[in-house]
Every structure is written in structure tokens, then in C-alpha cells.
N, C-alpha and C positions, 0 to 999 in steps of 0.2 A: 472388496473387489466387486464390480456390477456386474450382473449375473447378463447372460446373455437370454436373447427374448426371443420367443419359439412363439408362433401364430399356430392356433389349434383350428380345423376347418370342417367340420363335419355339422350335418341336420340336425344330428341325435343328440338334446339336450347331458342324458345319460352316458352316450360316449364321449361330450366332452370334459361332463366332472371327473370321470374314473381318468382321462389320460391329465387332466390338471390335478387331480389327487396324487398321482405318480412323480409328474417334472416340477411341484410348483417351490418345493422348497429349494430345487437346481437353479432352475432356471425363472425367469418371468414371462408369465403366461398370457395369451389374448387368446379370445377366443371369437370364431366367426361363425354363424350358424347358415353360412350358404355361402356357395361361390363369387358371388356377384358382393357379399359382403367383404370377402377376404380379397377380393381386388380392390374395394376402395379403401382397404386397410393400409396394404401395403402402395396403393398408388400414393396415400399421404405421407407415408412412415417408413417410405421403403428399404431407407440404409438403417433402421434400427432392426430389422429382423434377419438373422443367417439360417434361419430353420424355423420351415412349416412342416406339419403334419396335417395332410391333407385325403379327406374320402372320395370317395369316385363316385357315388350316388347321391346326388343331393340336387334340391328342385332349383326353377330358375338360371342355375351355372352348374354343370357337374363340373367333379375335378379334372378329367381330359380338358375343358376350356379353361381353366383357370389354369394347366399349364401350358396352354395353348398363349394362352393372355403372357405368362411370364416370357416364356420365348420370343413372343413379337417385340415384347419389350427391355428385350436384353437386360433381364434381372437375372437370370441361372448363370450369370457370372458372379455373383455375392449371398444370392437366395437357394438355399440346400433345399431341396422338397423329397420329402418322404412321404409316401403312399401307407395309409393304414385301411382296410378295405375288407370287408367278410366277401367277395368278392376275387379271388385270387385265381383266376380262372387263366390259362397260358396266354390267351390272347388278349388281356386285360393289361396284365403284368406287361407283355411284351410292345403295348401301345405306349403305357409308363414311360418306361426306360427309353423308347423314340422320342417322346416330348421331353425327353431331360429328366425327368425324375431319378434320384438319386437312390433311393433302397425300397422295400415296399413288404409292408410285413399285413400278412393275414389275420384278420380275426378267427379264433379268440384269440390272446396271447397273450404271455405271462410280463408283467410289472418288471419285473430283473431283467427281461431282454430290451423290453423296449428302452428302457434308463441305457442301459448299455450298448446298443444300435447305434441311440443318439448320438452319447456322450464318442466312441468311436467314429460315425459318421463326421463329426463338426473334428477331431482331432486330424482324421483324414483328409478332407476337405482344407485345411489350413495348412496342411503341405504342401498338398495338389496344387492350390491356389496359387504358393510362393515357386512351386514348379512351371508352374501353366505361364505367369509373369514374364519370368526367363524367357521361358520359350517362344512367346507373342513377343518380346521385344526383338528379338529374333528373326522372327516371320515379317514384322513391321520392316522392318530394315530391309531384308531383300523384298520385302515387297516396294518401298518404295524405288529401287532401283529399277525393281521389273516396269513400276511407275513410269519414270523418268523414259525409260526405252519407249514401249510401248507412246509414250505421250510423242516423243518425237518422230514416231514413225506415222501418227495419225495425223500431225501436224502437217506432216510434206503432204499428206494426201487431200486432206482440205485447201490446205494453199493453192496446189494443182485446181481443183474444185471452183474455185474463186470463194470459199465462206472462211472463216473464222474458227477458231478452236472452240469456242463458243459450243456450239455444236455438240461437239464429244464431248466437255464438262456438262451439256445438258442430258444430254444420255445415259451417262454414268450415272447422274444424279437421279435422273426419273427411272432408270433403271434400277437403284439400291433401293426405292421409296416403293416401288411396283414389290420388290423381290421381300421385302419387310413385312409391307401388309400381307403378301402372301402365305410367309410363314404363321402371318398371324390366323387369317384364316381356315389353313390346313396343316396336316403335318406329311403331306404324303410326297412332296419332292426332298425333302430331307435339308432344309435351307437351312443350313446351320450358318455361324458369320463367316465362318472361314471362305464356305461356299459360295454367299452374298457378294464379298469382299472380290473372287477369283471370279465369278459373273459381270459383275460389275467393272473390275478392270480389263476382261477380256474385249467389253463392249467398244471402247475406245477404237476397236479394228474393224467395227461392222464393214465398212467401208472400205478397208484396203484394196477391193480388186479394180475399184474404179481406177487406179492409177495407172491400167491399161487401156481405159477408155479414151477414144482422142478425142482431144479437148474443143473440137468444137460442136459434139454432140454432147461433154459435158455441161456444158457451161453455154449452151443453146438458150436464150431467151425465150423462147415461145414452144407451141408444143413440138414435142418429139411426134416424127411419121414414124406409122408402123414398122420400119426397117431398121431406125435410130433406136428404136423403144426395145427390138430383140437385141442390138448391138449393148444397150445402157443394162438389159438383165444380166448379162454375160458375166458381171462384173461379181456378183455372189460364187458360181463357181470357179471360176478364177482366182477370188481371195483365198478360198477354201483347198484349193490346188497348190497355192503358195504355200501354205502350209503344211498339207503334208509330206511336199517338196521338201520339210527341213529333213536334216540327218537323223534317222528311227531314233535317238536318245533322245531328241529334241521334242521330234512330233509328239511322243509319247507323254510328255508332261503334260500335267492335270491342266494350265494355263493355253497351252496348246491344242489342246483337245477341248475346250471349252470354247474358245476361241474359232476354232474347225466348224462348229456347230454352227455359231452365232452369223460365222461369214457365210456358210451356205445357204443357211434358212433361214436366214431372215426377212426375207421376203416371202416366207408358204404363209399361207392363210387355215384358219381352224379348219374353213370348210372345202380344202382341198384346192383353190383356186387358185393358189399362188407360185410360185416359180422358185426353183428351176427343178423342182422334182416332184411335183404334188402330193406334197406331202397333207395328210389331211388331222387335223384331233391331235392327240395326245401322240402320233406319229413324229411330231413336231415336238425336239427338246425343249424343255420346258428355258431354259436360258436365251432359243433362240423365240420362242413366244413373248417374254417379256422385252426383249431389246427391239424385235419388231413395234409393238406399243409403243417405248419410250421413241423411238426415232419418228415412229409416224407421228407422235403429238408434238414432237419439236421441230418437224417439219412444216406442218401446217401454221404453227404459231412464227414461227421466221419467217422474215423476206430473203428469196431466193432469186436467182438471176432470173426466173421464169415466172414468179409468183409476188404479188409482195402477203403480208404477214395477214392470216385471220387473227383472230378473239381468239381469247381461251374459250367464250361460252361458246363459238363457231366450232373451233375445233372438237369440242366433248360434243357436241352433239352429231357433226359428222362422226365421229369415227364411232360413237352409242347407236346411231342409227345406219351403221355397215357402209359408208361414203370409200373407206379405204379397204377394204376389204373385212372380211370376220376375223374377228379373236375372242379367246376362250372368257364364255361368259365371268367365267371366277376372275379373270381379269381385268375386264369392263369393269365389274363392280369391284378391283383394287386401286382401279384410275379414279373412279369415282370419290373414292373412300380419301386421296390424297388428291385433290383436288386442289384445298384450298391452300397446300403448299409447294403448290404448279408455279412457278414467277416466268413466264414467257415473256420474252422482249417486248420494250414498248415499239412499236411499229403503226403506220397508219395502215388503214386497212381500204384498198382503191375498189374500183369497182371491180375489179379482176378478180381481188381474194372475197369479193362477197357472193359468188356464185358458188358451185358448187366443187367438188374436188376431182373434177374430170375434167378436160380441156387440155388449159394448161398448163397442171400439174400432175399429170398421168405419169411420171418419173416417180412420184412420191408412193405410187401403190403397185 
């Protein structure tokens, strides 16, 4: 029978003989003497490992980004990570278990437990697995239903609009790719997939309240006067009114409530300048921060009835250089980071969209 292959992750030459002296006759052993090495292990070999044993101290990568790394990259669906750490301090442990980490044992500690941890953890784990299956196929299902609604409801509103659905699969899409890298970078909004997944398809609705706006300040060719421009804001608390108009079982769901967010605030700005309640920082849920992003960089890259289409390089540099208002630096640099898998419409670009993002498309901020 082929033994199953456990990656060992620690600095200390020493801690890794004594724990390969323990598992090597179980299991097959690798061993990584830094973080940055046990990522290019498993980035090559990834479906051969079900279990690291990983330290938290080590130069170059500690273990926090190496499960940081794992999370962004959707491996803690097959990659069991165990913390071994002289280190065991409450808020160490409890940052672990936030990033995914599956069990976490302190040094010193005896040879019979940690054999037995493992060998437990990975029988555990192959349950959970065939359970957790079930259950996403599941989740899948009514989520694409919720799909299918939600898609239809944002379709009438773009139609209204005069643009394309286009639109909303761009947003959705820039919006999962912002909400990824950000887990990858932090672990502090708690972006697990599930959450990504409910963000993402909430997005679809930024825009429902517009379908009270009349349609010839919609769908106005040229700039909006200041009186058009309060009437076109209206439209974020109004979507967000929609919704908590549904019946309290209703409103109350997690897709709902994320959704309530995204429609109200999606237009505040970091630095408090945006509408319809100035909201300023971290005031601003972090669902409704990324869908602002993704809308305002596929607004700018489309031709709209008022605008036709910039560049992508036009676009990153307005909105890196504040053209559409602020957003949260850790965001700028998640745009940045997925840049080169931005595919914005081919579009000519007139003289109109080579100025700057004021004139007009003052709708767009």
C-alpha cells in the first residue's frame, strides 16, 4: 500500500530529524527548511501531500503566511495543516485555527502523541471530506438557483439601463478575483469560499435601485447637471430599501444581507466622500469596498451611452491615482496584483474617454 506523504516545515535542521525519525517508517517524508520553501513544494506537488507539519517561526515565510498562501490558494480543501510550535501562546494558537489550520500541538511533546494526532487527524479528515462533498454539492445546487434568480433580476435592470449583462459577469468576476487576493493577503475579514462565493453573487444587484431612475436621466448621453446627478445617487438607497422591504425571514438571510450592504454602499469612498451616508474606512463593509472597485474598473473600461471605453492601463492609473474617488489601499494593491487577468472589452477609445474621469462620466463616481 503507498504510504501517504506528510511535508515537514520547520528552520530547525534538528526538529526536522526527530519528527522524520518518528513518521518515516508510516508515512513518506519531505522535508522544507522555510516557508517560502514549503510553498514551492506544494505549489509543484500539490495533490501528493494530505498533511503538513508546519512551525510558526522561521525566517523569510513564517508559518501564518504559508497558511495564508494555502488559503488564497484554495488547497485547505485537500492539504490538512498541523501546527507543531514551542510557541503555544492563546493568541498564536487562535490566529492558526482562523487561517485553517487543523490541530496544533506544542513543544516539547512525546513521539506516541504526535503518531497518533496525525494518524487520527488524516482518518478524521477523510470523513469530514466525504461529508463536506455531500454537503457543497448541496450548497452548489441551491446556489445556482439563487444564481439563475438573482441573474434574471439584474438582467431587467441593465436592459432598462441600455448596457448588456456583460456588466454583471464583469463584476462578479473582478469582484471573486479582488475578494481571493484579499484573502490572500490578510486574514482579518474572514473570506472563506463560502463567503467569496455569497459576495460575489450578491454583486449581481449593485444596481437594482436604478430601476427607479427615469430613464432619461438614465441612459442621458452627456453629463448629468447637478440635480440629475442627486436624482442618479438615489438609486443605492433605494436598492437597499428594496430589500429590506422583503418579509423579516427573507431580509434576514446571509445572501440578503450581503446584498443590503453592497446596494447601499457601494458608492462611499475610504475617505468618507462618497454617498449616500459618508461612510468613511473600515465603516464601509468590506463586501461593499470590493464591488465598488470592481464596478468602477468596468466602468471605465466599457463604452457607455455617456462615455466610450478607456484602456486598462488608463483605467489602473485613474482610479491608483484617486480619478474615482479613494479606496482601501490593501485594495489598490489587490487590483494591481490581478491585473493581468483584467480582459476588459476591446472598445476604441475617442477623444472623450482620453481625458479624465470627470465631465462626462461623473455617474461613474
Amino acid at each position: 500500500m503507498e504510504k501517504q506523504k506528510i511535508l515537514i516545515v520547520d528552520d530547525s535542521e534538528m526538529n526536522r530529524i526527530l519528527l522524520t525519525d518518528i513518521l518515516e517508517g508510516q508515512y513518506e517524508v519531505t522535508e522544507a527548511k522555510n516557508g517560502r520553501e514549503a510553498v514551492e513544494i506544494l505549489s509543484e506537488t500539490e495533490t501528493d501531500f494530505w498533511f503538513v507539519l508546519l512551525d510558526i517561526m522561521m525566517p523569510e515565510m513564517d508559518g501564518f503566511a504559508v497558511l495564508r498562501y494555502i488559503k488564497g490558494q484554495r488547497w485547505q480543501d485537500r492539504v490538512v495543516v498541523m501546527m507543531i510550535s514551542s510557541d503555544d501562546s492563546p493568541e498564536n494558537i487562535s490566529r492558526a485555527y482562523g487561517l485553517g489550520a487543523f490541530d496544533y500541538i506544542g513543544r516539547p511533546f512525546d513521539p506516541m502523541i504526535v503518531r497518533k494526532r496525525i494518524a487520527n487527524t488524516l482518518l478524521l479528515y477523510a470523513r469530514q471530506h466525504d461529508l463536506e462533498n455531500t454537503v457543497r454539492e448541496q450548497f452548489l445546487e441551491q446556489q445556482k438557483n439563487n444564481d439563475l434568480m438573482i441573474s434574471i433580476l439584474s438582467h431587467i435592470v441593465e436592459f432598462r439601463n441600455g448596457e448588456s449583462g456583460v456588466h454583471i459577469q464583469n463584476v462578479k468576476t473582478i469582484t471573486e478575483l479582488l475578494l481571493r487576493r484579499l484573502a490572500w493577503h490578510t486574514d482579518s475579514y474572514d473570506l472563506t469560499d463560502e463567503k467569496i462565493a455569497l459576495i460575489s453573487m450578491a454583486s449581481a444587484i449593485h444596481d437594482v435601485g436604478k430601476i427607479s431612475i427615469p430613464e432619461e436621466i438614465l441612459n442621458k448621453p452627456g453629463k448629468l447637471t447637478p440635480e440629475e446627478f442627486e436624482i442618479m445617487k438615489t438609486h443605492a438607497k433605494i436598492g437597499a430599501d428594496m430589500l429590506s422591504d422583503l418579509p423579516l425571514d427573507q431580509a434576514q438571510l446571509p445572501l440578503v444581507k450581503v446584498a443590503y450592504e453592497i446596494c447601499r454602499w457601494h458608492h462611499e469612498r475610504y475617505d468618507g466622500r462618497g454617498y449616500p451616508d459618508g461612510l468613511k474606512g473600515e465603516e464601509i463593509p468590506i463586501a461593499a469596498q470590493v464591488v465598488s472597485l470592481a464596478d468602477v474598473y468596468d466602468a471605465l473600461t466599457s463604452q457607455r451611452c455617456y462615455k466610450k471605453a478607456f484602456t486598462h492601463e488608463q483605467a489602473m492609473a485613474m482610479i491608483q491615482a484617486g480619478q474615482c474617488g479613494a479606496f482601501h489601499p490593501m485594495l489598490l494593491q489587490c487590483l494591481k496584483d490581478v491585473s493581468d487577468k483584467l480582459r476588459p472589452p476591446a472598445a476604441g477609445v475617442g477623444a472623450e474617454a482620453a481625458g479624465s474621469a470627470g465631465g462626462r462620466a461623473n455617474r461613474i463616481i
